[in-house]
C-alpha positions in Angstrom: -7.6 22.9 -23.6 -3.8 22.9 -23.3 -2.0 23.5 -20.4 1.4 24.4 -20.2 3.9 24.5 -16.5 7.0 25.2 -15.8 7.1 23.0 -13.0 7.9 19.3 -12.1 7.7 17.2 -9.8 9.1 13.4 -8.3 10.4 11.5 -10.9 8.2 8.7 -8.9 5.0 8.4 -7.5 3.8 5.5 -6.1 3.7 2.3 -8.3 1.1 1.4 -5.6 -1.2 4.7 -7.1 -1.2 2.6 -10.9 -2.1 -0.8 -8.9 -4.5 0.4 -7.2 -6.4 2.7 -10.0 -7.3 -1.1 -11.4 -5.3 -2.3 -14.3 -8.1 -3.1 -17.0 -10.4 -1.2 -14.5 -11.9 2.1 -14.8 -8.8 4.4 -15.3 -6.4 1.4 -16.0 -5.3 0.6 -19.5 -7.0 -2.9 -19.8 -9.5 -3.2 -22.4 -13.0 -4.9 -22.6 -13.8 -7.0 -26.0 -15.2 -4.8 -29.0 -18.2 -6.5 -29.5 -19.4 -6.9 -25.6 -23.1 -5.6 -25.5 -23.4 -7.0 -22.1 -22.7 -6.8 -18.8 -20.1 -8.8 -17.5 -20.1 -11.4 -15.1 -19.6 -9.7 -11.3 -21.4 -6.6 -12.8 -24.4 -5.2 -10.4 -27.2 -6.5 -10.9 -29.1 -3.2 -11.3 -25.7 -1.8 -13.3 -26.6 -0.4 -17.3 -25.4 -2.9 -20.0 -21.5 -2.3 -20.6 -22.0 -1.1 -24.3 -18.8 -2.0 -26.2 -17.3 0.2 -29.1 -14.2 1.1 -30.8 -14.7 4.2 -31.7 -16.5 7.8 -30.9 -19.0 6.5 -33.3 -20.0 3.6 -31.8 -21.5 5.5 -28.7 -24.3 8.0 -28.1 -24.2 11.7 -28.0 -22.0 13.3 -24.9 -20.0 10.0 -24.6 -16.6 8.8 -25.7 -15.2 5.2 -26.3 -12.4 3.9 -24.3 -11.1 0.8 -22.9 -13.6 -0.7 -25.6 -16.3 1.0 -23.3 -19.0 4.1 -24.1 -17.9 6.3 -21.0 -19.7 10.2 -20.5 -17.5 12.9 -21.2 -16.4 14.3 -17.9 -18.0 17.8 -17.2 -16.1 21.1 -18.2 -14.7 22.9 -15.1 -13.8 19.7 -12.9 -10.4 20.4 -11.5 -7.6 18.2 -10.3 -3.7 18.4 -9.9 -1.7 16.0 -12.7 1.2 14.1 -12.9 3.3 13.1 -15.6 5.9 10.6 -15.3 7.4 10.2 -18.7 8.8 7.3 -19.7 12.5 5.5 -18.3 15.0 6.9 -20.5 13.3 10.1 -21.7 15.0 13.5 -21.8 12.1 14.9 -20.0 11.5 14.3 -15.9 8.2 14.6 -14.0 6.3 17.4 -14.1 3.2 18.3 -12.1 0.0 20.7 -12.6 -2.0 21.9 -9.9 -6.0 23.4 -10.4 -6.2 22.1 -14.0 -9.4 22.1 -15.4 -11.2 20.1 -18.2 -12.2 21.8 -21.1 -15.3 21.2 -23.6 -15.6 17.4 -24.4 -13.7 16.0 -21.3 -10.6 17.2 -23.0 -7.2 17.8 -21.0 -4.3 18.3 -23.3 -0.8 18.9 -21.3 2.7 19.8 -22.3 5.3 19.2 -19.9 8.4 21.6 -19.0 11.5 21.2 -20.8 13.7 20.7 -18.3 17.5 22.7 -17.9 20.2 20.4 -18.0 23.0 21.7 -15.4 26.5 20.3 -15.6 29.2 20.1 -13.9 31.8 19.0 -11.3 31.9 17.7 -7.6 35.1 18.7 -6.0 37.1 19.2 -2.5 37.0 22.9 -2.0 40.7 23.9 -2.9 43.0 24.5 -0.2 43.5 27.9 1.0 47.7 29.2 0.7 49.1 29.7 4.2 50.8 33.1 3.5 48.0 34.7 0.8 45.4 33.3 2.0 44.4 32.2 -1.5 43.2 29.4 -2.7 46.0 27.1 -4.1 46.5 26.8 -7.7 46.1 23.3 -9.8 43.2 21.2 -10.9 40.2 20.3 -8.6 40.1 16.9 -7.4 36.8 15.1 -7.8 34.7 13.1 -5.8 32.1 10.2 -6.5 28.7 9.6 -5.4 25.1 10.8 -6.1 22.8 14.7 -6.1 19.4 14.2 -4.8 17.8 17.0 -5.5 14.3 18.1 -4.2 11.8 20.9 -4.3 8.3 21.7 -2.2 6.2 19.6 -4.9 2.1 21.2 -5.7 0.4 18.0 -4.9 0.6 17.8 -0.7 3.0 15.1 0.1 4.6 14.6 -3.0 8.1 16.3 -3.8 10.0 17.2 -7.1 13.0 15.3 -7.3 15.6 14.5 -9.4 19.0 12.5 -9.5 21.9 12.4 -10.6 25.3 10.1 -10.3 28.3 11.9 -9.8 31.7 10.2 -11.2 35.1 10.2 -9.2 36.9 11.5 -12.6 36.4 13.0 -15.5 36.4 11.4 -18.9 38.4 12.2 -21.5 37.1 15.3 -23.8 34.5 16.5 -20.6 34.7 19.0 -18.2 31.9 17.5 -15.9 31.0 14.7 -13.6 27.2 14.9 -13.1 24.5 16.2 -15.6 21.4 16.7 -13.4 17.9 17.5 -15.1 15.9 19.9 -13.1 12.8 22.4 -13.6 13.8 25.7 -14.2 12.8 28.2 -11.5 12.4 26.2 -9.0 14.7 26.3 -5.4 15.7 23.0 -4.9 17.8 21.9 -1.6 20.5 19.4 -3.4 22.1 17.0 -1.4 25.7 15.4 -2.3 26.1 12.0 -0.8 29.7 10.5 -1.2 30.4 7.3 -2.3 33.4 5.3 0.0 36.5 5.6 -1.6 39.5 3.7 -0.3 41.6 6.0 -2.2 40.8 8.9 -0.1 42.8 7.1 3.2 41.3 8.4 6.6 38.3 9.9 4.2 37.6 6.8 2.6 34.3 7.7 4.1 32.7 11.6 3.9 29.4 13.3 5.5 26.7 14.0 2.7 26.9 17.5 1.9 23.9 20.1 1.1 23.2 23.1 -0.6 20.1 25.4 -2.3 20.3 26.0 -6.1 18.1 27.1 -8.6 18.7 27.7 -12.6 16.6 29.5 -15.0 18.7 28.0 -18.3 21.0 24.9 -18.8 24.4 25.1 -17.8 28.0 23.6 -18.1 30.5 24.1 -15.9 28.7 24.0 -12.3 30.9 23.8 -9.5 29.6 22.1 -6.1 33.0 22.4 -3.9 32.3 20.2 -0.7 34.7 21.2 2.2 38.1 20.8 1.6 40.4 17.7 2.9 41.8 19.5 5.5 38.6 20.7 7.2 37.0 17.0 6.7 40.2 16.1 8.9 39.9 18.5 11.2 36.1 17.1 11.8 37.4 13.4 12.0 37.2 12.6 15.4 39.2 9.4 17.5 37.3 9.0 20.5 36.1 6.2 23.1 33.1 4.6 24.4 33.2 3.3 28.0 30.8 2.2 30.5 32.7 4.3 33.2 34.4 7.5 33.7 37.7 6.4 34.5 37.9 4.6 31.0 38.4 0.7 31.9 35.3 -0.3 30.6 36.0 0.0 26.9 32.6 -1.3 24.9 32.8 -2.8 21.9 30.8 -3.2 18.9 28.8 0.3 19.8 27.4 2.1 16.7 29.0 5.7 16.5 27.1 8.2 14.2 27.1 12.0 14.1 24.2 14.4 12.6 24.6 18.3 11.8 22.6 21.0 10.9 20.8 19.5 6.9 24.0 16.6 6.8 24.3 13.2 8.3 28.4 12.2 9.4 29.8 8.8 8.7 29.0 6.0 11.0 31.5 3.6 12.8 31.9 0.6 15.2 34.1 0.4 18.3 37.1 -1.9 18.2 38.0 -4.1 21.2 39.5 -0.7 23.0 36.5 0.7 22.4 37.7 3.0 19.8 36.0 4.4 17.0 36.9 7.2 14.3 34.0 9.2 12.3 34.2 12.6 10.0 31.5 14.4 11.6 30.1 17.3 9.5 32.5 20.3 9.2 32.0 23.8 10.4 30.0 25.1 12.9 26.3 24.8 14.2 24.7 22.3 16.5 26.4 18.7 17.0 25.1 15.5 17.6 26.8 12.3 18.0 24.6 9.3 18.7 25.8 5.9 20.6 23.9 2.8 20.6 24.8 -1.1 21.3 25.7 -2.9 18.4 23.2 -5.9 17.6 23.9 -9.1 19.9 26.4 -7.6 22.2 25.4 -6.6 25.9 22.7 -3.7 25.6 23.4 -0.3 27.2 21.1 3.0 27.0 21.3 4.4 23.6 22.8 8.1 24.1 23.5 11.5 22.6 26.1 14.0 23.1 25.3 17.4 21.9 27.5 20.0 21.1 26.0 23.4 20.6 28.9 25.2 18.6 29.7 22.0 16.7 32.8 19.9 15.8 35.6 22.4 17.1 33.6 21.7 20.7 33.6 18.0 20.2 37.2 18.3 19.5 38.0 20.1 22.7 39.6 17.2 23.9 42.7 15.4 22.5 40.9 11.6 22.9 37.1 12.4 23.5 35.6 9.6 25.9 32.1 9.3 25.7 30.6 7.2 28.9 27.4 5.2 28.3 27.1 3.6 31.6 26.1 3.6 34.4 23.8 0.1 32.7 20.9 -0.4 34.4 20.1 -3.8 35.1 19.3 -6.1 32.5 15.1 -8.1 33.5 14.3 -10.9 31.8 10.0 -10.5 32.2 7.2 -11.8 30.4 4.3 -10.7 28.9 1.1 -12.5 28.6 -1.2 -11.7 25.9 -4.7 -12.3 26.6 -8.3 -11.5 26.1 -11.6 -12.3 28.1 -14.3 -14.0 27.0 -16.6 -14.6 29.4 -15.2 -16.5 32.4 -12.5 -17.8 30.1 -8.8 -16.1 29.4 -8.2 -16.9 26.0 -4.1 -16.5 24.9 -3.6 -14.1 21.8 -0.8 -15.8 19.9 1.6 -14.7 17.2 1.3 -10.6 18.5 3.5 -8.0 18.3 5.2 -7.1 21.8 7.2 -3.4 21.2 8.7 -1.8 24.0 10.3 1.5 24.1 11.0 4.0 26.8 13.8 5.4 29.2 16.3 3.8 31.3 19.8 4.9 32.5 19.8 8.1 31.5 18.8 7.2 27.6 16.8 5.4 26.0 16.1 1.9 25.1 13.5 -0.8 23.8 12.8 -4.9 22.9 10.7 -6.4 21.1 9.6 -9.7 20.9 6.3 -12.2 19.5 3.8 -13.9 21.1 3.6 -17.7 21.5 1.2 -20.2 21.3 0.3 -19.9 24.9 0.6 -15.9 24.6 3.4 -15.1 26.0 6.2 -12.7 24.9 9.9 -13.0 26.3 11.7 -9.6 26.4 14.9 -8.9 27.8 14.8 -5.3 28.9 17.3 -2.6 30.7 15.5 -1.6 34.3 13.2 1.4 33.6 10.0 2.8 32.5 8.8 2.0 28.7 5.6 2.3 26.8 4.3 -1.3 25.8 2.6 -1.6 22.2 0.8 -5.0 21.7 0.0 -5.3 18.1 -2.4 -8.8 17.0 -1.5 -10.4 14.1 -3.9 -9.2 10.9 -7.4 -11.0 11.2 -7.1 -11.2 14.7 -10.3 -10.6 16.3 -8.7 -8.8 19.1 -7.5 -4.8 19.2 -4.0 -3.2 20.0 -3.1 -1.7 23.2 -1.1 0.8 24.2 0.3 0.7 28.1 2.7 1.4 30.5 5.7 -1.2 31.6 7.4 -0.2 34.6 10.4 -2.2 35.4 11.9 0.4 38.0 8.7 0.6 40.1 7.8 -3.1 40.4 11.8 -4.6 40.7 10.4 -8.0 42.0 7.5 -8.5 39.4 9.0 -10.6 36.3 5.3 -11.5 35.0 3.2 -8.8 33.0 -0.3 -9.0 31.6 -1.8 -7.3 29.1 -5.3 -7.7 28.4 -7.1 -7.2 24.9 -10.6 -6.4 23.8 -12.2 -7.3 20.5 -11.3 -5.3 17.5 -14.8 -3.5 15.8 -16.6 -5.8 13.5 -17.4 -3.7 10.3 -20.2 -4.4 8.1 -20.4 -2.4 4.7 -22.4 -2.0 1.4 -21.6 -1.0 -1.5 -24.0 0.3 -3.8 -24.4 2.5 -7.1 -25.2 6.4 -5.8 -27.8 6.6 -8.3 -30.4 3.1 -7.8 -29.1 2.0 -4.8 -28.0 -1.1 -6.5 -25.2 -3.0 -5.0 -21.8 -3.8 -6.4 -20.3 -7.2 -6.4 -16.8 -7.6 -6.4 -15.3 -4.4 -5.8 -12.1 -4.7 -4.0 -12.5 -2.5 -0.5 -9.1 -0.5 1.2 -8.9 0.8 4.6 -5.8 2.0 6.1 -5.1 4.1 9.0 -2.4 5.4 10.9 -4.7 7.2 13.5 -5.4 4.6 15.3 -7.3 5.4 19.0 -4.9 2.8 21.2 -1.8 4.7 19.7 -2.8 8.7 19.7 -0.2 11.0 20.9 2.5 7.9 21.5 5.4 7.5 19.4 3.6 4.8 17.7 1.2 7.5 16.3 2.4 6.5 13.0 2.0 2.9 12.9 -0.3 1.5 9.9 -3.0 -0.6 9.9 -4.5 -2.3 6.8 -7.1 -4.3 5.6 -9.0 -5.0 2.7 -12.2 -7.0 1.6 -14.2 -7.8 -1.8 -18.0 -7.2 -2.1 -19.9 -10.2 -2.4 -23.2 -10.8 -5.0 -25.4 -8.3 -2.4 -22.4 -5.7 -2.1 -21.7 -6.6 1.7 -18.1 -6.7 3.0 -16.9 -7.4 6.6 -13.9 -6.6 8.4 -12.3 -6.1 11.8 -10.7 -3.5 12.7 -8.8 -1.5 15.4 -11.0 1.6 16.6 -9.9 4.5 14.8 -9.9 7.0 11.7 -9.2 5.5 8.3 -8.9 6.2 4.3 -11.0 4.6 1.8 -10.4 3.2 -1.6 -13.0 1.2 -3.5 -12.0 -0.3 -7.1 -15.0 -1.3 -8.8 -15.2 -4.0 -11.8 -14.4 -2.2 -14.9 -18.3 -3.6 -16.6 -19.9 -1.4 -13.7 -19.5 2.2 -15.4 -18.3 2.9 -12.0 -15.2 5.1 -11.3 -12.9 4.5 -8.5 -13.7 5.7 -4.9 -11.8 7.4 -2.3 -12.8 9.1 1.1 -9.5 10.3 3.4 -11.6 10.5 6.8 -13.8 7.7 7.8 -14.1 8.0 11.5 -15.1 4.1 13.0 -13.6 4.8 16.8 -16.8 4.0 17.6 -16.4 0.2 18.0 -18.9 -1.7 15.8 -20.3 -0.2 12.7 -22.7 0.0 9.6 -20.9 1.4 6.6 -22.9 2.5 3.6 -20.5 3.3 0.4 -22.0 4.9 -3.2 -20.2 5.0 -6.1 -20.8 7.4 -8.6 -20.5 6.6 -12.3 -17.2 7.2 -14.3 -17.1 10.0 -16.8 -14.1 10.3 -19.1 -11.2 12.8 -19.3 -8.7 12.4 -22.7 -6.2 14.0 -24.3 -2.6 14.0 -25.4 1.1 15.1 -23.5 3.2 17.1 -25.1 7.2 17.7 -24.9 7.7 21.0 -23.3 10.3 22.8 -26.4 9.7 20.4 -29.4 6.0 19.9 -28.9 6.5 16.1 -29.8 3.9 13.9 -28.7 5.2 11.8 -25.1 4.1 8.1 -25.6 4.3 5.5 -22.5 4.1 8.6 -20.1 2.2 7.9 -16.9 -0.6 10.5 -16.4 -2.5 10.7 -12.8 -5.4 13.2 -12.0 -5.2 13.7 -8.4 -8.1 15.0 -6.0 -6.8 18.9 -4.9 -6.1 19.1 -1.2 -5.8 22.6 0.8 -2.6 22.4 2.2 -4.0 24.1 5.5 -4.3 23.7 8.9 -6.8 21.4 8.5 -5.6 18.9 6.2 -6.4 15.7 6.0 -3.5 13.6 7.7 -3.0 10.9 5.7 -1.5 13.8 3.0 2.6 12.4 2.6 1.2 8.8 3.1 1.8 6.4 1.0 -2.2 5.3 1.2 -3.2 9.0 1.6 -1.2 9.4 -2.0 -3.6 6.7 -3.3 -6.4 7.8 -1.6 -5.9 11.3 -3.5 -5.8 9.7 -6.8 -9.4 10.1 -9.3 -7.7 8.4 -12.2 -4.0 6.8 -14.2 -3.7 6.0 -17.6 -0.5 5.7 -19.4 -0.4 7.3 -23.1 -0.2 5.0 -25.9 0.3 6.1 -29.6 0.0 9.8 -30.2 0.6 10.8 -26.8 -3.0 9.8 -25.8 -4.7 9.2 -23.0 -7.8 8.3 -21.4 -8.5 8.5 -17.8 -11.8 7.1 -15.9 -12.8 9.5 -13.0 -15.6 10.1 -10.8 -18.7 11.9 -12.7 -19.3 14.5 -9.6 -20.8 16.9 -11.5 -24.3 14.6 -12.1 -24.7 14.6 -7.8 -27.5 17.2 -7.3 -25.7 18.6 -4.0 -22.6 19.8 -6.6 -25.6 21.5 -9.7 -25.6 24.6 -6.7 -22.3 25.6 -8.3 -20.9 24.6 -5.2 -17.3 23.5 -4.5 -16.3 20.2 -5.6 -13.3 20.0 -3.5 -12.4 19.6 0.3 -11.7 16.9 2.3 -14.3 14.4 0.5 -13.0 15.0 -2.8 -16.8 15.9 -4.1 -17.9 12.0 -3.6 -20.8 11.0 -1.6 -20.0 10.7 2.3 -19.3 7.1 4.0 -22.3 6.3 5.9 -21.2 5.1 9.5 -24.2 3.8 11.9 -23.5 2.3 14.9 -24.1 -1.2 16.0 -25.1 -2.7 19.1 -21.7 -5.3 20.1 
């Protein structure tokens, strides 16, 4: 079966993905000796011989040789989403499939889209004549720095992208500056950021600068004019941080930065006076500019002016003065770190103390590490801030999320915290079909839904730990309560594929986790050039699991673990444009003969098995 799409995806995604699809395991590109007839050694003990081959020939009917293994050909009608990164220097970019499904014999041939090639120029928009309101005559004058260019991608998470440096002249015998690859039809939001240019005087520095494009064909000669000179200085603002009104409290060392509607400003440090200029993002729309200490200078609340109708608001004023004070006082407090056991208080050393919350007016936060006798030493502006205490990895103790209050208890300089014990996690890993279990299979689970943090700004914050089987297929972890992803990489000598399971809910405190593996089947084919049909060799090729991209979606999806999680198989082609991927055979599960759907959340593996323990 050949598939053909005109559509493409991020040039990157993940080197993580490869690593963790098993180099030399199943769906990696190591191979096993020709002539093993044996299983090797970390191989279950109920697991078939490994039979080796080189060739079809070698191995029974229905099967297919690769990685100097007999592998089952992977069922007709499994689907998946692919990507294919070609190679570091090809003419082709990423490209991307979605709901592509194996033909007869496990075969997936692809041909990627020949990209259009657009060229062209980055320039000041010319100035406009005073009288005709024209633009001026003469050349454009162009300016350095690099498109980013990006598109809503097919798999979840995962973006086309493409880039392109931009040169600040034009060599001799071309009309251009940039040549940007992109997929043609797609509407990419392309973003120009400017490199510093000392040339350029009071613009040494520019905002980055966005727009929507799409091409159907190549083309020479594109035109991205960027606001002209004089509206970049008639957005460059002189203004003043002071701590009070009347301006005697000039702060230095404050980091000024504005933000527009799509585009970033340039950034800039008071000077002793407290006096900073920035080019703030021309035109109108909503303004902000942002003001926050510098490092190692006296803190102050980190504010932000907003101006609704942008920079000609901002400007109002011949000198704006923007007034960060009045400071709240600076507390010195502690935080002790502890957990019970018993009748004893046992200190939790080497453990993350984060602190963020309001004071002042704005906002403001510290952080700081536990010592031997668990105690953290923050200095912190007088307010109220949501403390995050994160235990070193292998700690047997669990985060916690509570509230500091400086303003309410002014006399208190002394804060404890007190931990419980993370969940002890015992799993299995055993073959789906016997029961068997697997030794030395490597074990992932990472989670950024973790219970302590949900619906805190730390909602995001990733947790990750990872085990190997031992001979009776038992791992053990601790972890903080919560909902994780799985990945488990089998030994290549197994015939086992790669597993992955995006919502494995252990908030229950201790657990007993059952894991089966299904056998690997094999997908193969060959990557084509999209125009000249040539064969693409050294072209990364990953089948991913399909993921609706509704309401309910998984929430790892834009991860970078959730991107791994998503992966059934990676390969990279070798001579001919061939490949051979390893992926999950979950067509031979009886609960998947109905007919029915072999996508969804679980990807069409078998379930995690969670069973609480008694503590």
């Amino acid at each position: 079966m050949s598939v053909t799409r005109a559509t493409g995806v991020l040039a990157w995604f993940l080197a993580t993905v490869a690593a963790c699809s098993g180099g030399g395991g199943p769906g990696g590109t190591g191979a096993l000796p020709a002539d093993q007839d044996a299983a090797a050694p970390g191989a279950s003990a109920g697991a078939p011989k490994a039979v080796g081959c080189t060739a079809d020939a070698d191995c029974g009917p229905g099967k297919g040789c690769a990685d100097g293994m007999c592998w089952p050909l992977a069922h007709e009608g499994l689907t998946y989403s692919v990507i294919v990164t070609p190679p570091a220097g090809s003419d082709l970019i990423a490209d991307q499939f979605a709901g592509v499904s194996v033909a007869a014999g496990g075969t997936l041939d692809l041909t990627v889209t020949e990209p259009v090639v657009v060229r062209g120029i980055v320039a000041f928009m010319p100035e406009l004549d005073g009288v005709a309101g024209e633009a001026a005559s003469g050349t454009l004058e162009p300016v350095g720095g690099l498109l980013v260019a990006t598109a809503d991608g097919l798999v979840p998470g995962v973006p086309f992208r493409s880039e392109a440096s931009v040169q600040a002249r034009q060599k001799v015998g071309e009309d251009w500056t940039f040549s940007l690859r992109l997929i043609p039809g797609l509407s990419y939001a392309v973003t120009f950021i400017p490199s510093d240019d000392p040339a350029r005087g009071a613009l040494a520095q520019l905002p980055t600068y966005t727009f929507s494009a799409q091409f159907s064909q190549s083309e020479s000669g594109f035109q991205v004019l960027i606001p002209s000179k004089h509206e970049y200085l008639a957005a460059s603002v002189v203004g003043v941080v002071t701590l009070d009104e009347a301006g005697t409290e000039p702060v230095r060392g404050a980091r000024v930065s504005t933000v527009g509607v799509g585009m970033k400003g340039t950034t800039a440090v008071t000077d002793d006076k407290g006096v900073f200029r920035v080019v703030a993002p021309p035109g109108a729309g909503p303004l902000t500019l942002r003001v926050e200490p510098g490092k190692g200078l006296p803190p102050f609340p980190v504010r932000e002016f907003v101006y609704a109708s942008g920079v000609q608001e901002l400007m109002s004023e011949a000198t704006p003065r923007f007034v960060v004070g009045p400071v709240p006082p600076l507390r010195e407090v502690l935080v002790q770190v502890f957990a019970v056991e018993g009748q004893a208080l046992l200190p939790v050393p080497q453990a993350r103390v984060e602190a963020d919350g309001q004071a002042g007016g704005g906002t403001a936060s510290g952080y700081s590490v536990t010592g031997g006798d668990g105690v953290a030493r923050l200095s912190l502006l007088e307010g109220v801030y949501a403390l995050a205490v994160l235990p070193p990895e292998g700690s047997p103790y669990a985060a916690r999320m509570s509230t500091l209050d400086l303003s309410a208890n002014q006399d208190t300089t002394v804060f404890h915290v007190p931990l419980s014990r993370r969940a002890r996690v015992v799993g299995r890993v055993v073959r789906d079909d016997d029961g068997a279990p697997v030794s030395g299979a490597v074990v992932t689970l990472q989670s950024h839904r973790i219970t302590a943090f949900e619906g805190t700004a730390l909602a995001s914050y990733e947790v990750t730990a990872s085990a190997v089987t031992a001979d009776d297929g038992v791992f053990e972890m601790v972890l903080d309560p919560g909902v994780y992803a799985m990945t488990v990489i089998p030994p290549a000598s197994t015939g086992l594929a790669r597993f992955g399971q995006p919502e494995v809910d252990l908030s229950g405190g201790d657990a007993q986790v059952t894991v089966r593996l299904v056998g690997g089947a094999l997908v193969r084919g060959s990557v084509f050039a999209g125009g000249t049909g040539a064969l693409v060799v050294g072209a990364e090729v990953q089948l991913v699991f399909e993921v609706e991209q509704a309401d309910g979606a998984p929430t790892f999806v834009g991860t970078v673990f959730g991107s791994a999680v998503q992966t059934a198989g990676t390969a990279i082609t070798g001579p001919g444009g061939r490949f051979a991927v390893i992926v999950p055979d979950t067509r031979t599960r009886a609960d998947f003969e109905d007919g029915s759907d072999q996508g969804g959340a679980g990807f069409g593996l078998p379930a995690v098995e969670v069973l609480p323990t008694s503590p």
